[in-house]
N, C-alpha and C positions, 0 to 999 in steps of 0.2 A: 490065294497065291499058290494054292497046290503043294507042290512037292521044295518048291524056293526055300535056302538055307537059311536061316536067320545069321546076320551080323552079328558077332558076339561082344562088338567093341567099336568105336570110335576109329581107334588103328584097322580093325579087321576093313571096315568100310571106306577110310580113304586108302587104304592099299589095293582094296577092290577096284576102285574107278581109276588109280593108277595105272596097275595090271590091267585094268581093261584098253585104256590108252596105249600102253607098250602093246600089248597083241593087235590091236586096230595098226597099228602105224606096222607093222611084222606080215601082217595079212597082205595089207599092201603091196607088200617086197614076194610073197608068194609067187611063185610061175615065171619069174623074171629070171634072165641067163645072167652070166658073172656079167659080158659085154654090157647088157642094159643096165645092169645096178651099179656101173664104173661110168655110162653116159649121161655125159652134162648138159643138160635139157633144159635150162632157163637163163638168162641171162648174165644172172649171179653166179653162174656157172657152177652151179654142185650138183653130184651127183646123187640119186638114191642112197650109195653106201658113204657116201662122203656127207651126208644128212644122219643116219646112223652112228656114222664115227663122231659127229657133232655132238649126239645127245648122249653117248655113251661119255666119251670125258668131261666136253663144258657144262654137260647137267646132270647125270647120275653121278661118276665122280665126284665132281667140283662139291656137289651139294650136300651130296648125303657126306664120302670120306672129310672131305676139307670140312665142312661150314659145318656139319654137326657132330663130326667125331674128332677132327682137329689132327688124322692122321699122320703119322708123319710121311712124305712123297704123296699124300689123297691125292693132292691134282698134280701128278706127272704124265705131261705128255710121254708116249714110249720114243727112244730111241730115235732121232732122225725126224721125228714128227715135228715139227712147229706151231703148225695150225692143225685142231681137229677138223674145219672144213676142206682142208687138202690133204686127200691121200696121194702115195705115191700111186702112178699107172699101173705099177704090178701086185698092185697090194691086192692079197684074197679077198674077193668080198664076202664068200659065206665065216671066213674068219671073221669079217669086221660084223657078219649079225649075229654070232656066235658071240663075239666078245659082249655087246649088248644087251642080251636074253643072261649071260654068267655075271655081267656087271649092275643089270635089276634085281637080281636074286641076293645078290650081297648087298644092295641097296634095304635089300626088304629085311634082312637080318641084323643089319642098323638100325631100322625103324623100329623092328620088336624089341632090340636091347633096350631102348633111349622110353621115357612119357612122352607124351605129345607136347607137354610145359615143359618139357627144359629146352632150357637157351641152349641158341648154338655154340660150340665149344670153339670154332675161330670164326673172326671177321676183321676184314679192315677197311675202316671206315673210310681210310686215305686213298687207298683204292676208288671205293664204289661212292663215298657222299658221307656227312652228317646225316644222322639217321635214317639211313637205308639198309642197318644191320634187321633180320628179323627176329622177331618178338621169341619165337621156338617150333621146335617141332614142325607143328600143326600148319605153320606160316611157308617154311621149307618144303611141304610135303603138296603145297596148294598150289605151291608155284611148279615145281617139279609137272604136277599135273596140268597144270596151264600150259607149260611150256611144251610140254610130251605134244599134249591135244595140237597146239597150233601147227608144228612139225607135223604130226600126222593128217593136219589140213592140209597141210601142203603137199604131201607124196599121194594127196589124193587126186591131186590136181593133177602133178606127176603121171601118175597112172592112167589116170583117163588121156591124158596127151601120146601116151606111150602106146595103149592097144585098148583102152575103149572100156577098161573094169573100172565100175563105180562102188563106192562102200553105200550099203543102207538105201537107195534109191527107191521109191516108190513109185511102181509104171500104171499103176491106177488112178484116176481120177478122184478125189473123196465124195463122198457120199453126200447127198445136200438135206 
């Protein structure tokens, strides 16, 4: 494996494939002007940064502040926000992936204070279901990454719809 760094931990390694989710879905948004990352290009009508500003509060926030550190305000929308899928029209977009890449960072300094076993420190069951709270950490951090990857499936779709860049594509034939 060469020069490849070893994982030094269980945390070191799902923050890795984390991390590597939030850069794949960030890559994506590369090259793009404010106008296209504010353009509503599917039906569901969100845009690029309005996908962004999703994962930035309904799933870094919510998950890491709220559900595993029990903050107090973790999941506040800012000011005037209602929906994290609706930004306003003038909202900056390189603020909204600015806020994202400073909002993973303090997700990830949650993650090294906490174990991987400990329960989340709020949930409400009356919310979301009988037993839909998770088990700890480990469970938070898997979903986080499910969640990150699907989104980043999706602004890939985005993208290729927009000017034709695909993530990872292999233009060769395999070998028989």
């Amino acid at each position: 494996m060469g020069d490849r760094k070893l994982i030094s931990s269980e945390t070191d390694l799902l923050l890795r494939y984390l991390n590597g989710q939030r850069r794949h879905l960030l890559n994506m948004m590369e090259g793009l002007d404010d106008a296209t990352l504010m353009r509503r290009m599917l039906p569901s009508q969100w845009s690029p940064a309005a996908l962004v500003n999703h994962l930035t509060h309904d799933v870094e926030r919510f998950w890491f502040r709220q559900v595993v550190a029990n903050e107090p305000n973790g999941f506040q929308l800012p000011d005037g926000m209602e929906e994290a899928w609706w930004i306003s029209a003038d909202a900056p977009p390189r603020d909204i992936l600015d806020a994202y890449r400073a909002e993973g960072a303090y997700s990830d300094e949650i993650v090294r204070a906490c174990g991987l076993d400990d329960e989340p420190l709020w949930w409400d069951e009356s919310m979301f279901g009988p037993g839909s709270r998770p088990d700890n950490l480990r469970d938070v951090i898997l979903h986080v990454i499910t969640e990150t990857a699907t989104h980043a499936g999706h602004m890939d779709v985005v993208r290729e719809l927009i000017d034709g860049k695909q993530n990872m594509v292999f233009t060769s034939e395999p070998s028989e």
